[in-house]
Backbone bond lengths (Angstrom), bond angles and torsions (degrees), N, CA, C in turn:
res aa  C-N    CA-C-N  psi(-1)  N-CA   C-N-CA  omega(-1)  CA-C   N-CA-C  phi
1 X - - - 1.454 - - 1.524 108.80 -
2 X 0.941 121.36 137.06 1.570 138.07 -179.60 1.601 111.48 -81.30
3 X 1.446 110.82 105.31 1.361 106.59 -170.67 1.397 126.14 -82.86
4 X 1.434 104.96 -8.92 1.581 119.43 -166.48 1.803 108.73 -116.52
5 X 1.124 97.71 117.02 1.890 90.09 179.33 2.080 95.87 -107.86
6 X 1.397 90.56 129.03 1.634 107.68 144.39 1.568 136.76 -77.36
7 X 1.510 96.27 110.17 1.490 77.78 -174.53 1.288 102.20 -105.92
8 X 1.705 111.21 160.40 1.165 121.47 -178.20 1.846 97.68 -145.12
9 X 1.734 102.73 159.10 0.932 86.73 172.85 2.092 98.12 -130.24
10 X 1.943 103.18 160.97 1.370 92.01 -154.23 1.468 89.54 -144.72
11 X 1.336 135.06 114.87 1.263 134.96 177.18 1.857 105.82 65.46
12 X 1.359 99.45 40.59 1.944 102.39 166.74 1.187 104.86 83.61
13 X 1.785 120.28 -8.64 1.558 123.90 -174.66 1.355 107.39 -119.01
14 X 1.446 103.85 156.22 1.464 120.87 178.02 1.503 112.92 -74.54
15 X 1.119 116.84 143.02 1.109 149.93 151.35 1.280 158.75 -95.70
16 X 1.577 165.50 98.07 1.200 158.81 174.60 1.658 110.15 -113.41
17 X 1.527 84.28 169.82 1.292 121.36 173.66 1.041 131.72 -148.49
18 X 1.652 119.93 107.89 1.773 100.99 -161.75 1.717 99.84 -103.48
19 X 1.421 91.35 133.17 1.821 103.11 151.02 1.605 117.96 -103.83
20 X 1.312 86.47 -165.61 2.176 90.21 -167.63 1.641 83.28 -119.30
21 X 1.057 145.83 -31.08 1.710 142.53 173.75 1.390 122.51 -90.51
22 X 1.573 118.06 138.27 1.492 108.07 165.47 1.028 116.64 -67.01
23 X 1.582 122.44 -24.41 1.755 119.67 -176.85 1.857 102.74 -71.15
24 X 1.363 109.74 -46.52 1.746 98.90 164.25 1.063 120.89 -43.98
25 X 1.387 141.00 -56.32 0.650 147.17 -163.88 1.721 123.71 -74.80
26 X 1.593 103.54 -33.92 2.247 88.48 163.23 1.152 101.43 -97.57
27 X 1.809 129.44 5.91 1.476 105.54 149.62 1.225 118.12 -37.45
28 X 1.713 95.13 -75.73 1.581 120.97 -169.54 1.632 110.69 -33.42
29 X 1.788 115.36 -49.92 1.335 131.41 174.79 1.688 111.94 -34.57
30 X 1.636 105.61 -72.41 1.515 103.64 175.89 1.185 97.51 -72.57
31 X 1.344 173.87 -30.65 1.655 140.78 162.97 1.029 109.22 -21.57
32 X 1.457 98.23 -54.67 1.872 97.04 -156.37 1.158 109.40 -79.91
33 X 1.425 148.72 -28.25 1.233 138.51 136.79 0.655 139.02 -8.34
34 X 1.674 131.15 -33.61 1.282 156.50 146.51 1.402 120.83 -33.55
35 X 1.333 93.86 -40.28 1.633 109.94 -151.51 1.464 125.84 -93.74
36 X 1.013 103.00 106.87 2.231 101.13 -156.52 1.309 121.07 -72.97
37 X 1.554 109.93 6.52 1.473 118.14 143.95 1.096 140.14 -86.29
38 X 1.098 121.61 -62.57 1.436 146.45 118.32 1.438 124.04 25.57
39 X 1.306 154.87 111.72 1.370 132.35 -166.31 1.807 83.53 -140.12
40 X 1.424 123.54 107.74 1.456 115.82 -179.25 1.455 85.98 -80.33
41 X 1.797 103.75 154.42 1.419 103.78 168.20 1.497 97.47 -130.18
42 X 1.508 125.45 -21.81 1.452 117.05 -177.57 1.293 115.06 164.17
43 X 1.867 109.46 156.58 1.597 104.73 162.70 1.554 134.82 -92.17
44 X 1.469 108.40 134.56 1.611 95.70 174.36 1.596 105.45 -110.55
45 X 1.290 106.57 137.87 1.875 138.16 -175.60 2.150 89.95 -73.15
46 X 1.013 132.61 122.39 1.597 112.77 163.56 1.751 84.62 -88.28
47 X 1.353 149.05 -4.50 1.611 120.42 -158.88 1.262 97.81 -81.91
48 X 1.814 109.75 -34.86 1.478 123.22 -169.96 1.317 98.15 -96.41
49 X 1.247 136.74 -45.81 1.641 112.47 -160.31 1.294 119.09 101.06
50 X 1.445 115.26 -6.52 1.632 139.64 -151.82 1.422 94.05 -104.95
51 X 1.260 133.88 143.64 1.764 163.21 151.37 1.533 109.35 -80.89
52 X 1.062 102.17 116.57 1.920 103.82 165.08 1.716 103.37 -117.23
53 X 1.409 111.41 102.57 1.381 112.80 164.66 1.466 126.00 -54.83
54 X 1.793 106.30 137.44 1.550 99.21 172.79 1.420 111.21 -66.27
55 X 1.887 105.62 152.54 1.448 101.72 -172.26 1.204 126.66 -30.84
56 X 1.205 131.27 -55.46 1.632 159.59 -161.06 1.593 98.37 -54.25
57 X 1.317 100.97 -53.31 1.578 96.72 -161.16 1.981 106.30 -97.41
58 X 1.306 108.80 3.60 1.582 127.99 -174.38 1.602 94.83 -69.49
59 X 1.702 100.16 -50.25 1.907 110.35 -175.80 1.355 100.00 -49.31
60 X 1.515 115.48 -59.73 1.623 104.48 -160.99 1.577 105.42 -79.08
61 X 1.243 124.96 -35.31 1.606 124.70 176.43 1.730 98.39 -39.94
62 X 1.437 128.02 -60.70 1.418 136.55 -134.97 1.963 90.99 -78.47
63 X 1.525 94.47 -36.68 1.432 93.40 179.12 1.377 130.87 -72.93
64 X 1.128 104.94 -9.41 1.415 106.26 174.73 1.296 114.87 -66.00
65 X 1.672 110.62 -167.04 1.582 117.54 -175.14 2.175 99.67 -101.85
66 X 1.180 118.14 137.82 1.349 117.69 166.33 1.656 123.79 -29.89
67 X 1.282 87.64 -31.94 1.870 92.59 -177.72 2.073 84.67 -71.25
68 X 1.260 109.79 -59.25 1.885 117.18 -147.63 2.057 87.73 -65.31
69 X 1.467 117.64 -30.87 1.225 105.26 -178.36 1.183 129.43 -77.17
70 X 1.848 107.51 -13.65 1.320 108.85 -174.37 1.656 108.55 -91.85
71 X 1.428 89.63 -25.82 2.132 96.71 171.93 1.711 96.71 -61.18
72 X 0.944 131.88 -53.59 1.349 131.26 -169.06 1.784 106.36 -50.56
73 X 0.960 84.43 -58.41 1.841 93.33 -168.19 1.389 101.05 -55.77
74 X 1.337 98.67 -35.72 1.918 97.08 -177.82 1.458 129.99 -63.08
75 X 1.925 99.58 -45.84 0.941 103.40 160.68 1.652 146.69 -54.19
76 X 1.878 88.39 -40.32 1.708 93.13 172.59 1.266 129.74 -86.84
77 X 1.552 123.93 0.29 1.232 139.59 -174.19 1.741 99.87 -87.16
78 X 1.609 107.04 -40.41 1.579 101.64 -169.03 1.706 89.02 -90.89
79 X 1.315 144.69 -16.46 1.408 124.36 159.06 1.582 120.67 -46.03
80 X 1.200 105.24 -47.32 1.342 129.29 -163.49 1.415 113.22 -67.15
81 X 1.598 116.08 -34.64 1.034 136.15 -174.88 2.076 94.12 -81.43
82 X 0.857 96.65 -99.12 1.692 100.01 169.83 1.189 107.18 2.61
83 X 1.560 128.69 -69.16 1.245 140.89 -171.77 1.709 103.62 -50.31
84 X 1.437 127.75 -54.17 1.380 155.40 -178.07 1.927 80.59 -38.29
85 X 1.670 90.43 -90.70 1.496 115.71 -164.54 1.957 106.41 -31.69
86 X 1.160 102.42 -61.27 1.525 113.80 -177.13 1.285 115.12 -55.68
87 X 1.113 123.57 -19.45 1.938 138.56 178.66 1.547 102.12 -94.09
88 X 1.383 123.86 -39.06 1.092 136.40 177.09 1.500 116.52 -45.56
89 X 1.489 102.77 -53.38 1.613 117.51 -161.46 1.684 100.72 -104.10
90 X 0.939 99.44 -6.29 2.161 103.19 177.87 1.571 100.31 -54.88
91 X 1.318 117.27 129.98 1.273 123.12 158.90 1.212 100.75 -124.35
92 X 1.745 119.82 140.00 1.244 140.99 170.91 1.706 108.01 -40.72
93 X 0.828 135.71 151.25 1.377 135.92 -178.52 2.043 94.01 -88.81
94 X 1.604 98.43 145.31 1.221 109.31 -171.57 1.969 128.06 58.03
95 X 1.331 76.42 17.05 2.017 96.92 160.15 1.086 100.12 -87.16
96 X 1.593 111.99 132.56 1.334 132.52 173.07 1.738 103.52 -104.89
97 X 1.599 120.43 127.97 1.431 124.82 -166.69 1.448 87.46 -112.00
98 X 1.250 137.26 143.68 1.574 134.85 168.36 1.813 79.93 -93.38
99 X 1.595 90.11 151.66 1.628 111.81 -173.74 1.789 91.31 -86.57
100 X 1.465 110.70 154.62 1.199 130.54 -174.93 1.695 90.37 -56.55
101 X 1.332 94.92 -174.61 1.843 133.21 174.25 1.297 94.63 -78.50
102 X 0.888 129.81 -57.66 2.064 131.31 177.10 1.630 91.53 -72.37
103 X 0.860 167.46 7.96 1.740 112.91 -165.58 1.599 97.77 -111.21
């Protein structure tokens, strides 16, 4: 399982990418920096629960007020999560699952 999601955002929508390393993972960060579609905004940890903003957006996060930083974190942590969950439960179309021992 990939513990680290990249988020990016790409046509007004969210985005990730999960790796299993933090060093994969601000690779992946400055790639996408690179990338003139692409808008990296940050990494989320699932062990911690914790957001690391890309540099760029760390300046304006840090400046805010504690109340505006903790709405932030909230918000992008439960995006991030969603994103996790929704990748989680995707099955390929025309995957056959045999039903449990109970069902």
């Amino acid at each position: 399982m990939n513990r680290f999601s990249v988020l990016y955002m790409l046509k007004g929508q969210y985005h990730h990418i999960g790796v299993s390393t933090h060093a994969e993972a601000m690779s992946l960060l400055q790639n996408l920096s690179t990338n003139t579609k692409r808008v990296p905004v940050g990494i989320y940890d699932d062990k911690t629960e914790l957001f690391e903003w890309e540099p760029g957006r760390q300046q304006i996060y840090t400046t805010g007020s504690f109340e505006e930083q903790g709405k932030l974190a909230d918000q992008i942590i439960t995006i991030a999560q969603s994103l996790r969950r929704r990748d989680a439960s995707w099955q390929p179309a025309g995957v056959f699952r045999r039903p449990s021992f109970f069902a």
